[in-house]
N, CA, C and O of each residue as an XYZ file, in Angstrom:
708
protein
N     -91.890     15.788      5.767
C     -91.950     15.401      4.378
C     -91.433     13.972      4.239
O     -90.514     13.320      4.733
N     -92.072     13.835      3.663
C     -91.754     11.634      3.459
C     -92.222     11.325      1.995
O     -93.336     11.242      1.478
N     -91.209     11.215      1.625
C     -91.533     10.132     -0.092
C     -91.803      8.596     -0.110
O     -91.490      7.882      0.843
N     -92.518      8.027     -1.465
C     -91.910      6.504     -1.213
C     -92.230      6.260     -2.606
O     -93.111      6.701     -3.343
N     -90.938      5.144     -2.827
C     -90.727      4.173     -3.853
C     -91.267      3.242     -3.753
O     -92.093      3.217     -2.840
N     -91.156      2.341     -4.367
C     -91.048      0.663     -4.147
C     -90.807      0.228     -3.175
O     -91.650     -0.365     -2.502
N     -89.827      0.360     -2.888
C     -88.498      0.130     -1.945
C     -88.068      0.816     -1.095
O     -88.006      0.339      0.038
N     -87.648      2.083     -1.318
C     -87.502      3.373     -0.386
C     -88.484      4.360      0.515
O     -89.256      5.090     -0.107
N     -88.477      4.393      1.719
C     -88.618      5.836      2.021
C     -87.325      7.047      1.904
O     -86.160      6.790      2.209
N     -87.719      8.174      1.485
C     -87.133      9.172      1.560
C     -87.766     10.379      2.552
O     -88.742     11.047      2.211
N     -87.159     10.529      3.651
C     -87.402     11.111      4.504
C     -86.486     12.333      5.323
O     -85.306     12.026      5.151
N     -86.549     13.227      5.905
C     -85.466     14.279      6.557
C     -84.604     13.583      6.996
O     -85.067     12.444      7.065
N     -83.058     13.621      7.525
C     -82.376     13.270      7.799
C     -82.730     14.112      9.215
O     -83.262     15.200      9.434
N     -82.018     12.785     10.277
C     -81.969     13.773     12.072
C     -81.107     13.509     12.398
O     -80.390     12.720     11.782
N     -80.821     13.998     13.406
C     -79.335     13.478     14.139
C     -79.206     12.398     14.243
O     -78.017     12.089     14.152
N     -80.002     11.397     14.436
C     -79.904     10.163     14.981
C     -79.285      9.351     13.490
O     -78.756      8.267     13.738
N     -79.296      9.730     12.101
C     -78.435      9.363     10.896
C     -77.338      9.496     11.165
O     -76.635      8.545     10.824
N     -76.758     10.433     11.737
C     -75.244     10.549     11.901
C     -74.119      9.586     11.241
O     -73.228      9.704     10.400
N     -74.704      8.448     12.177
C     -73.376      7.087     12.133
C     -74.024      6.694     10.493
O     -73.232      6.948      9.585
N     -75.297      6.143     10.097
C     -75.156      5.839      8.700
C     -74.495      7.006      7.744
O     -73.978      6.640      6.689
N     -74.501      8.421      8.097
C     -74.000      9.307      7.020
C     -72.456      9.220      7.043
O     -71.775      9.100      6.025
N     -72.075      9.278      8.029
C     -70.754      8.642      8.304
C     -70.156      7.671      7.321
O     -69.269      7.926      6.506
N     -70.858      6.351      7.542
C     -70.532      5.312      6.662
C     -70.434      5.460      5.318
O     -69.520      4.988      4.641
N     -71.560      6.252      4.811
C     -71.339      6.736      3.606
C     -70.415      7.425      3.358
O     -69.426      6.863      2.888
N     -70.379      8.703      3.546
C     -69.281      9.816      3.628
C     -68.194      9.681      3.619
O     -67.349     10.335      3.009
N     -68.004      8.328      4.676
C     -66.517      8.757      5.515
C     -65.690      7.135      4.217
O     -64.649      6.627      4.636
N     -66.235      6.618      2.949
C     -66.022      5.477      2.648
C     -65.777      6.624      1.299
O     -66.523      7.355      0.648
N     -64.024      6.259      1.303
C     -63.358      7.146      0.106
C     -63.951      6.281     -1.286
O     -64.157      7.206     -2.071
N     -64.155      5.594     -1.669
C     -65.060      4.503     -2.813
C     -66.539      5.837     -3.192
O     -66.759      6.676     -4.065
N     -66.978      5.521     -2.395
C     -68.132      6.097     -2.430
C     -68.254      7.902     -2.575
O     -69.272      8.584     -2.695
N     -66.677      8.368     -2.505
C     -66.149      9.668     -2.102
C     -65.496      9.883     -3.760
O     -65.187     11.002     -4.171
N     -65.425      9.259     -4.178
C     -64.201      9.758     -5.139
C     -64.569     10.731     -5.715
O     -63.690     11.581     -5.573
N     -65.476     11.157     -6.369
C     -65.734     12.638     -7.168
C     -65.349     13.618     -6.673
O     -64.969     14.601     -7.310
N     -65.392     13.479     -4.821
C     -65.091     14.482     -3.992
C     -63.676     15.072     -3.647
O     -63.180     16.067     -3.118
N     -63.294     13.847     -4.271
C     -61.796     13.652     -4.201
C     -60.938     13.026     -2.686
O     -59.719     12.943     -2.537
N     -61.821     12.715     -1.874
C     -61.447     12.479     -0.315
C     -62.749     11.970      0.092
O     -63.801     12.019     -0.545
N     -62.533     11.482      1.227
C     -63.567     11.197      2.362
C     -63.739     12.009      3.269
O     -62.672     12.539      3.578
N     -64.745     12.424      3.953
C     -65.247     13.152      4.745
C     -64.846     13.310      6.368
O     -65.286     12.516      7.199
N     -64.097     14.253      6.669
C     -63.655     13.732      8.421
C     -65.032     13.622      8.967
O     -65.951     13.450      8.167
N     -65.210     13.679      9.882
C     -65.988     13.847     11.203
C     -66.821     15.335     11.196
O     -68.036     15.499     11.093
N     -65.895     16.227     11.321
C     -66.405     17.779     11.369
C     -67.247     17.855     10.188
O     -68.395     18.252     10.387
N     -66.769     17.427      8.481
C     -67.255     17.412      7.780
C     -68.803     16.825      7.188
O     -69.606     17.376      6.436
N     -68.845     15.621      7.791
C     -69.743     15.228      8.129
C     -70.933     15.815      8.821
O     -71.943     16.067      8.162
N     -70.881     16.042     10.066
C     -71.591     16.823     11.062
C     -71.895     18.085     10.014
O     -73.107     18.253      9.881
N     -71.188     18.886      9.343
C     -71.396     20.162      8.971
C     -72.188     19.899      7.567
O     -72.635     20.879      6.972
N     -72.335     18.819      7.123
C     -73.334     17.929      5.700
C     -74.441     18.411      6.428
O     -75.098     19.446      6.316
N     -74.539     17.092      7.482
C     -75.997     17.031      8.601
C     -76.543     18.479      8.799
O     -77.686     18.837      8.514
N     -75.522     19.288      9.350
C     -76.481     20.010      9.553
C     -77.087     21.668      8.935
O     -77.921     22.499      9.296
N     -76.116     21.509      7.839
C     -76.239     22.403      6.256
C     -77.922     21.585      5.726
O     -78.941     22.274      5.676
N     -77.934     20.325      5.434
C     -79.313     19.685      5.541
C     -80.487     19.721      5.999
O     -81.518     19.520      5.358
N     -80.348     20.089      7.606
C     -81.145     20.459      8.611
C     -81.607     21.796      8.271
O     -82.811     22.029      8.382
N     -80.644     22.898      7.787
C     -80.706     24.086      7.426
C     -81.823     24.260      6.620
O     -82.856     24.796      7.022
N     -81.582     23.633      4.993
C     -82.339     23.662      3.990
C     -83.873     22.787      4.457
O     -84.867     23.431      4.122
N     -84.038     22.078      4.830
C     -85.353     22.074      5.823
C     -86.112     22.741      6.221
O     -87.302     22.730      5.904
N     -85.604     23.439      6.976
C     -85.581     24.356      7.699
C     -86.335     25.576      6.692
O     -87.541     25.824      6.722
N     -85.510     26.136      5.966
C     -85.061     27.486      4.984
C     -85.582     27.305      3.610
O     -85.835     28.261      2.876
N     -85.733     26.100      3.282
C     -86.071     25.781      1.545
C     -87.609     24.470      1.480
O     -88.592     24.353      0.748
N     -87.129     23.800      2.532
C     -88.723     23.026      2.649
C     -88.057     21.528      2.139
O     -88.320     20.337      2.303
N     -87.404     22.045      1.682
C     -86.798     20.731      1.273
C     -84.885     20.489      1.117
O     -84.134     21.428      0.855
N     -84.314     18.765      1.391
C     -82.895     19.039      0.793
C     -82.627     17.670      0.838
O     -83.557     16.864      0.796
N     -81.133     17.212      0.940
C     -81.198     15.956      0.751
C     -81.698     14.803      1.734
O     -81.048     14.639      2.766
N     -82.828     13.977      1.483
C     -83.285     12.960      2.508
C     -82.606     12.090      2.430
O     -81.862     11.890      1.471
N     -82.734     11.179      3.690
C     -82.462      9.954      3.986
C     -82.898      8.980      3.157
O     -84.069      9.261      2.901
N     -82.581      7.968      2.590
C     -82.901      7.164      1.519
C     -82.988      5.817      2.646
O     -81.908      5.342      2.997
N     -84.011      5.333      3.094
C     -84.090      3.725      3.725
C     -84.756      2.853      3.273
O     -85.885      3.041      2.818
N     -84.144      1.690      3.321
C     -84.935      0.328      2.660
C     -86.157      0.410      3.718
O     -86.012      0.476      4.939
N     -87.595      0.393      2.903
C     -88.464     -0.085      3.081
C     -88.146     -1.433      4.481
O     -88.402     -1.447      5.685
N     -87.508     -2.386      3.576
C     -87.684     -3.884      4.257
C     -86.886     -3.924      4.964
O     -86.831     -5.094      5.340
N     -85.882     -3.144      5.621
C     -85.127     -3.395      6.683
C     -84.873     -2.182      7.933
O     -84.364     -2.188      9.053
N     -85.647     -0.986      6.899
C     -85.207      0.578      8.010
C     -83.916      1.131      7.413
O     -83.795      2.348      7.279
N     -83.169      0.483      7.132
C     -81.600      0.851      6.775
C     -81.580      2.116      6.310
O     -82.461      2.309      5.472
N     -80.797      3.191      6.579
C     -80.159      4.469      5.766
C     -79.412      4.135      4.544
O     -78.308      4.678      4.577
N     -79.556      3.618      3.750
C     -78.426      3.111      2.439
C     -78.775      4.634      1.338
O     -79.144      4.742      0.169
N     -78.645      5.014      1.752
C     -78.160      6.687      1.182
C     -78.822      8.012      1.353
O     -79.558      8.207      2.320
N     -78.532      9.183      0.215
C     -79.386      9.949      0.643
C     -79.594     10.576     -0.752
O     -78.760     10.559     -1.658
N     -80.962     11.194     -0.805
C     -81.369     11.408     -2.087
C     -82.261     12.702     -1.964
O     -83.214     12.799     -1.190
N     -81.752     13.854     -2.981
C     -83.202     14.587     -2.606
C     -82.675     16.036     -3.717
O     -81.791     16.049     -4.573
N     -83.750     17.308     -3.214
C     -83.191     17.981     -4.019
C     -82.958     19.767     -3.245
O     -83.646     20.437     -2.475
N     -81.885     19.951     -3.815
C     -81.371     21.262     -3.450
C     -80.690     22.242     -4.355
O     -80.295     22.094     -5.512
N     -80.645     23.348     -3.501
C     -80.652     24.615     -5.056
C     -78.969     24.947     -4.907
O     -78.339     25.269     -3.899
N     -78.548     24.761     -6.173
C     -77.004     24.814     -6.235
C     -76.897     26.008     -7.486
O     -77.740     26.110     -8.377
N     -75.634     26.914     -7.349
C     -74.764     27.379     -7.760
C     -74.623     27.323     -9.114
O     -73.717     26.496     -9.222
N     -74.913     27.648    -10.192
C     -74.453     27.838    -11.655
C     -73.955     28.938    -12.204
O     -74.825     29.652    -12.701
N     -72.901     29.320    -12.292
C     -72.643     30.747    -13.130
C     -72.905     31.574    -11.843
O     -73.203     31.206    -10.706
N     -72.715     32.723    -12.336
C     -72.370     33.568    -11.129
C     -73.635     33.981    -10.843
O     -73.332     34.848    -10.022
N     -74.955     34.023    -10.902
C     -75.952     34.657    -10.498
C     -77.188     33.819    -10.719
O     -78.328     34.284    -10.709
N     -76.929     32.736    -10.891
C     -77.986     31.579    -11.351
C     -77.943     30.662    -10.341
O     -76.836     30.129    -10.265
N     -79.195     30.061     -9.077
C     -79.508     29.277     -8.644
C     -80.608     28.381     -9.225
O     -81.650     28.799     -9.729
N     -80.235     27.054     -9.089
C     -81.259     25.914    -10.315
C     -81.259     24.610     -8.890
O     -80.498     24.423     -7.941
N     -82.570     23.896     -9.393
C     -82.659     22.638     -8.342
C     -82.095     21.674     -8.624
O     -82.278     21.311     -9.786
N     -81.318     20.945     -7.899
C     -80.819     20.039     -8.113
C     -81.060     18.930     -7.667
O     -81.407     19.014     -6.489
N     -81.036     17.475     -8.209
C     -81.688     16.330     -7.749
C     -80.620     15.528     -7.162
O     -80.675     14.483     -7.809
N     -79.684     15.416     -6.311
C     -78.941     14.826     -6.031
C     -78.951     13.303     -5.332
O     -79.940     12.787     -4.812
N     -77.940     12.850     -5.416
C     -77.569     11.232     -4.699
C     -76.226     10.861     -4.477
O     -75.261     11.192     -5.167
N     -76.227     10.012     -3.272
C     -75.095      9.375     -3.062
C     -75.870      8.214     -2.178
O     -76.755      8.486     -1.367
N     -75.424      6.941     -2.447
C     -75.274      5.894     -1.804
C     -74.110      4.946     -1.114
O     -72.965      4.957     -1.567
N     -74.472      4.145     -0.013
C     -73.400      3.376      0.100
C     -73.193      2.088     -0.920
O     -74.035      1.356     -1.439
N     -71.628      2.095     -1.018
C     -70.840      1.290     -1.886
C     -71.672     -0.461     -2.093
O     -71.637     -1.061     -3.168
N     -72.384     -1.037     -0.784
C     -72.652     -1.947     -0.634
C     -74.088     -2.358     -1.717
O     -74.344     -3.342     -2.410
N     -74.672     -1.312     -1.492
C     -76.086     -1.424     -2.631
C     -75.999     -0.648     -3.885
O     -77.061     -0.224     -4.341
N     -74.786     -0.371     -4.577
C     -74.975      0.013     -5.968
C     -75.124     -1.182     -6.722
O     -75.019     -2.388     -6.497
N     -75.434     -0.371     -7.799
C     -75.766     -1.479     -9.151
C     -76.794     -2.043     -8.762
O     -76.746     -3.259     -8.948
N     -78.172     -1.500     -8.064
C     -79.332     -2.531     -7.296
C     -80.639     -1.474     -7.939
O     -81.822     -1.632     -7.635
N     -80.119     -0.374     -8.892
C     -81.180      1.143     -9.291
C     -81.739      1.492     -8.089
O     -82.962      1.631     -8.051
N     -81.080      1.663     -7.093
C     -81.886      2.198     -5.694
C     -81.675      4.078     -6.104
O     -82.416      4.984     -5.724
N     -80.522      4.189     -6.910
C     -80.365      5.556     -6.576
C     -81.254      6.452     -8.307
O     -81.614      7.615     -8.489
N     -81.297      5.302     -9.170
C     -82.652      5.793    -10.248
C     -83.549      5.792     -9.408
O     -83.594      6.868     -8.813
N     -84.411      4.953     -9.033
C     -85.406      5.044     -7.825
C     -86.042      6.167     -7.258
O     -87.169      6.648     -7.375
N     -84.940      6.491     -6.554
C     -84.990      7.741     -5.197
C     -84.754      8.835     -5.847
O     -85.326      9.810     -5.359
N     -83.820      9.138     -7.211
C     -83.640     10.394     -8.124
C     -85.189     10.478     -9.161
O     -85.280     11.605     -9.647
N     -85.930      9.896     -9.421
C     -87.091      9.792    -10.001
C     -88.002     10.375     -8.986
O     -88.781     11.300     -9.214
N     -87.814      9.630     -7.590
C     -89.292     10.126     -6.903
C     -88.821     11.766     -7.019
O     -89.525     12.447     -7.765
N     -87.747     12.409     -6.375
C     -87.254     13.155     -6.592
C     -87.661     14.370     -7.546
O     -88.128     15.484     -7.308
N     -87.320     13.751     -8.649
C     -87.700     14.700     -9.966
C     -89.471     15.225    -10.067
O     -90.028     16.310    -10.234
N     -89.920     13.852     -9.873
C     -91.152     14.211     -9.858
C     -91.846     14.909     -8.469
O     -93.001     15.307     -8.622
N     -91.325     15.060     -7.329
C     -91.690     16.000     -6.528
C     -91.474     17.408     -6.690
O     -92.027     18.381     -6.178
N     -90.411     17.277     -7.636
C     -89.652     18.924     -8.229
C     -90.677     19.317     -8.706
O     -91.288     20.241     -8.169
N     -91.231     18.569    -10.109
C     -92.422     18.739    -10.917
C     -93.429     19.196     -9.989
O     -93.488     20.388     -9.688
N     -94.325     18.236     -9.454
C     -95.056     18.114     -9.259
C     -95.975     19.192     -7.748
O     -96.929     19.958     -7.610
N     -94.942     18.591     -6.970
C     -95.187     19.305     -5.769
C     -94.683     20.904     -5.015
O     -95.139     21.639     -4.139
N     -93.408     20.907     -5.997
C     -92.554     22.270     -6.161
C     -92.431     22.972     -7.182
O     -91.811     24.028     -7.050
N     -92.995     22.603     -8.563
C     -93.353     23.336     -9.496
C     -92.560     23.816    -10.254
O     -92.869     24.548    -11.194
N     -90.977     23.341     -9.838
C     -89.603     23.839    -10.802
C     -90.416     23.441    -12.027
O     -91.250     22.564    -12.251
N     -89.567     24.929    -13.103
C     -89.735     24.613    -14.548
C     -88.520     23.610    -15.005
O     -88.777     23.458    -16.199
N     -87.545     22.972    -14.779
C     -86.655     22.288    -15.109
C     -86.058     21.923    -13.605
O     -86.463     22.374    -12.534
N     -85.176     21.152    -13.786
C     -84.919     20.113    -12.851
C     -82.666     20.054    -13.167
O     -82.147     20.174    -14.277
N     -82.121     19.912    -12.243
C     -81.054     19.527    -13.078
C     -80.340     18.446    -12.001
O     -80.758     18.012    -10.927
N     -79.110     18.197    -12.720
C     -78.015     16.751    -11.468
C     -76.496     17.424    -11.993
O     -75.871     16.898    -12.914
N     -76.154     18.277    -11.496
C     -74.757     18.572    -11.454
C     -73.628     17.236    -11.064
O     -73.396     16.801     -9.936
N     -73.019     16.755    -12.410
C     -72.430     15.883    -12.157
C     -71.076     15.696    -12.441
O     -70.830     16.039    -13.597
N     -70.181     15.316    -11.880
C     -68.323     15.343    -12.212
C     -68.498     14.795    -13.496
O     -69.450     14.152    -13.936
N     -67.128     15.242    -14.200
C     -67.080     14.261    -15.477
C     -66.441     12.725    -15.463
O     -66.412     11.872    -16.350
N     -66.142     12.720    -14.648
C     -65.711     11.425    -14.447
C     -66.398     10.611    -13.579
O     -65.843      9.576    -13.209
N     -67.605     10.907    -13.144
C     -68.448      9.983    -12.250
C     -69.673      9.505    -13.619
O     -70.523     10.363    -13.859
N     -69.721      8.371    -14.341
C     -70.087      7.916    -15.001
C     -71.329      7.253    -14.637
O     -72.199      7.295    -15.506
N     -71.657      6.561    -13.396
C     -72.452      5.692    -12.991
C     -73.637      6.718    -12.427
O     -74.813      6.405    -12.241
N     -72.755      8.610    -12.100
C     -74.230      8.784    -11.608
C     -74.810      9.289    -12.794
O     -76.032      9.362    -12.915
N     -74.077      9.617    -13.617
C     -74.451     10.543    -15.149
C     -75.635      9.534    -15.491
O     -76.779      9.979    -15.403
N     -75.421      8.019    -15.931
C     -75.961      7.145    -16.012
C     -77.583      6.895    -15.236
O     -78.651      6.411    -15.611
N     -77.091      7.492    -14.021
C     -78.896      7.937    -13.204
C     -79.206      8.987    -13.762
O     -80.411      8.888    -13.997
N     -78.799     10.042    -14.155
C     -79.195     11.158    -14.416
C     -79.821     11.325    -15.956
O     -80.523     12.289    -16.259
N     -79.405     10.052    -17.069
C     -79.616      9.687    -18.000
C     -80.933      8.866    -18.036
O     -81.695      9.002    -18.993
N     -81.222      8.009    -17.008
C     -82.582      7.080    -16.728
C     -83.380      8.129    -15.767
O     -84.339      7.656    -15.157
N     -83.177      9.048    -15.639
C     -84.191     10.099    -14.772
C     -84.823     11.187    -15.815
O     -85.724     11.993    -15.584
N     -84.098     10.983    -17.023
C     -84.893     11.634    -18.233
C     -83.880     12.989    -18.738
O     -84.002     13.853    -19.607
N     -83.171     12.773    -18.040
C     -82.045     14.344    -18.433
C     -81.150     14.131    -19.562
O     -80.682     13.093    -20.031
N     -81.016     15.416    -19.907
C     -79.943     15.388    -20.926
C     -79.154     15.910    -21.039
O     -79.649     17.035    -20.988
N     -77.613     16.129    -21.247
C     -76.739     17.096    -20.890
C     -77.028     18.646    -21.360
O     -77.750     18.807    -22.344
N     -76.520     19.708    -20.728
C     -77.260     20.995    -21.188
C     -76.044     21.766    -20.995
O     -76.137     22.935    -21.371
N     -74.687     21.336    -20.399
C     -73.951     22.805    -20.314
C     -72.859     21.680    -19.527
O     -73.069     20.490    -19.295
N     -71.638     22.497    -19.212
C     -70.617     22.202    -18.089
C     -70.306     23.491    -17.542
O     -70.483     24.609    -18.026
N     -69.653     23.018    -16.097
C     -68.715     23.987    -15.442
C     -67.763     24.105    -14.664
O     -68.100     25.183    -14.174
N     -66.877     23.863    -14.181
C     -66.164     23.959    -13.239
C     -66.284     24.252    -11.981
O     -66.242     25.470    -11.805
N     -66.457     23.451    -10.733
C     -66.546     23.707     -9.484
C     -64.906     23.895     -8.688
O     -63.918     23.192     -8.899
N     -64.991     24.769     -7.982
C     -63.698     25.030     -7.356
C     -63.469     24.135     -6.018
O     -63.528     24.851     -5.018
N     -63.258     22.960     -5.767
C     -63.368     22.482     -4.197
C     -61.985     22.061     -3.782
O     -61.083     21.493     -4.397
N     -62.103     22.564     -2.408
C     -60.558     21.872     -1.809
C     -59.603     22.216     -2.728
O     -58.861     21.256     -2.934
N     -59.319     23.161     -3.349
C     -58.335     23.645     -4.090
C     -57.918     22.644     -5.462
O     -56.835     22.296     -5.931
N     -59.113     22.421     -5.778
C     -59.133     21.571     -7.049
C     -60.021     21.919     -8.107
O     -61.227     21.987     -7.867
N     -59.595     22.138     -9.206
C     -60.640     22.335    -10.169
C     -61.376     20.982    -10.935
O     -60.895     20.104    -11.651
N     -62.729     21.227    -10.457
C     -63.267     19.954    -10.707
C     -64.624     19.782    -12.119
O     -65.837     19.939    -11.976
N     -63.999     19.481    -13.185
C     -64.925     19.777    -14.124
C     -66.675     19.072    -13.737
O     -66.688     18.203    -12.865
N     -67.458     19.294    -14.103
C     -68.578     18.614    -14.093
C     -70.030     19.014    -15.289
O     -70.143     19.865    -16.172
N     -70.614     18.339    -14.964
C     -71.262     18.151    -16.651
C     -72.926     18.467    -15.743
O     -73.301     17.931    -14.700
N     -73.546     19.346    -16.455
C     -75.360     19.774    -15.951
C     -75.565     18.903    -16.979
O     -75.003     18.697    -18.054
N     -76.682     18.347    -16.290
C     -77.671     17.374    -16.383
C     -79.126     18.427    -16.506
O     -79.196     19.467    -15.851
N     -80.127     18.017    -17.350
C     -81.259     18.931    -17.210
C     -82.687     18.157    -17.790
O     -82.714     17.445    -18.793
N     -83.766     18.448    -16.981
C     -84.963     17.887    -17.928
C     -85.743     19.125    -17.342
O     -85.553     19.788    -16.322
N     -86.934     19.227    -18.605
C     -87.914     20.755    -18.376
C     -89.294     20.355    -17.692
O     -89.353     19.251    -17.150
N     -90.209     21.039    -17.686
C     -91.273     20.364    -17.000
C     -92.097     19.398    -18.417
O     -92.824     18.406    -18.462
N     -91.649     20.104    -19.183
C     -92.337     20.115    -20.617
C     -91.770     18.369    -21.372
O     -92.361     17.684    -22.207
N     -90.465     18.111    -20.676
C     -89.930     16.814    -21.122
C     -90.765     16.090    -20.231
O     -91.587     15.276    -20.653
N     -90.604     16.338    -19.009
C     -90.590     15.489    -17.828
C     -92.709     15.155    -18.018
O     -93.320     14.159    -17.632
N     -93.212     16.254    -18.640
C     -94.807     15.618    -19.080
C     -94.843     14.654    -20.502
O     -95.868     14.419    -21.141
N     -93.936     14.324    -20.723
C     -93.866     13.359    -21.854
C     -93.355     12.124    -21.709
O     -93.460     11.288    -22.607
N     -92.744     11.878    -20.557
C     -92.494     10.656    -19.658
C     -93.596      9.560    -19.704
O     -94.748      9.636    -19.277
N     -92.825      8.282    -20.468
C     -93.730      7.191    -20.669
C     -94.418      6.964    -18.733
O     -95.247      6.093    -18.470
């Protein structure tokens, strides 16, 4: 499976990403929602939870590379997360490295995204589970056509971490200038 932007391919992640997921991951800036940076083990166990959903779902988060250079500068894609106790919903997720924000690489890659949900996977709605205090991705999730629809609390690392659903329907997402 291979997407493309402008700018981006979005493609499976392989082992051979490792060291760029690393960079990302392991760069507490780029970590903060998470509350930490990622060891090593942690990492590896991203990669290959990823590999899994591949594998198992057809799809999960890709590799995000510049077109014009090859580069891994993040990863973007979508996977089925956790709401309420008996509710699985798709989720469009992103993270980039610190070096290319503020450049809309990660509107970009969350758009092709959405519209593969639509389009090629047929979700009736779409969502971006997002911290409340991560503003900049809410902000993608706001230029990807969503609108807030609910909150919830995620339990991680022994932290209660509020976060805010993000949502667009198929029915919005066909009204898209």
């Amino acid at each position: 499976m291979q997407l493309e932007t402008k700018r981006l391919l979005l493609r499976e992640m392989t082992a051979q990403d490792l060291p760029a997921l690393s960079a990302i991951l392991q760069d507490e800036k780029v970590m903060y929602a998470y509350e930490h940076a990622f060891s090593d083990k942690e990492v590896q166990d991203w990669l290959d939870k990823n590999l899994e959903r591949y594998r198992t779902d057809g799809f999960g988060l890709w590799a995000a590379v510049l077109k014009e250079t090859g580069a891994m500068i993040g990863q973007c894609g979508i996977t089925m997360q956790q709401i309420g106790e008996d509710k699985k919903v798709p989720e469009v997720g992103y993270l980039f490295r610190r070096d290319v924000w503020h450049q809309g690489y990660a509107t970009e890659a969350a758009m092709a995204c959405r519209d593969y949900a639509f389009a090629q996977l047929q979700f009736p709605h779409v969502f971006s589970i997002i911290r409340d205090n991560n503003i900049p991705s809410q902000k993608v999730a706001r230029r990807n056509g969503m609108t807030q629809w609910g909150s919830m609390v995620k339990h991680y690392c022994g932290i209660d971490m509020p976060h805010i659903l993000f949502r667009i329907t198929r029915e919005d997402w066909e009204q898209l200038p």
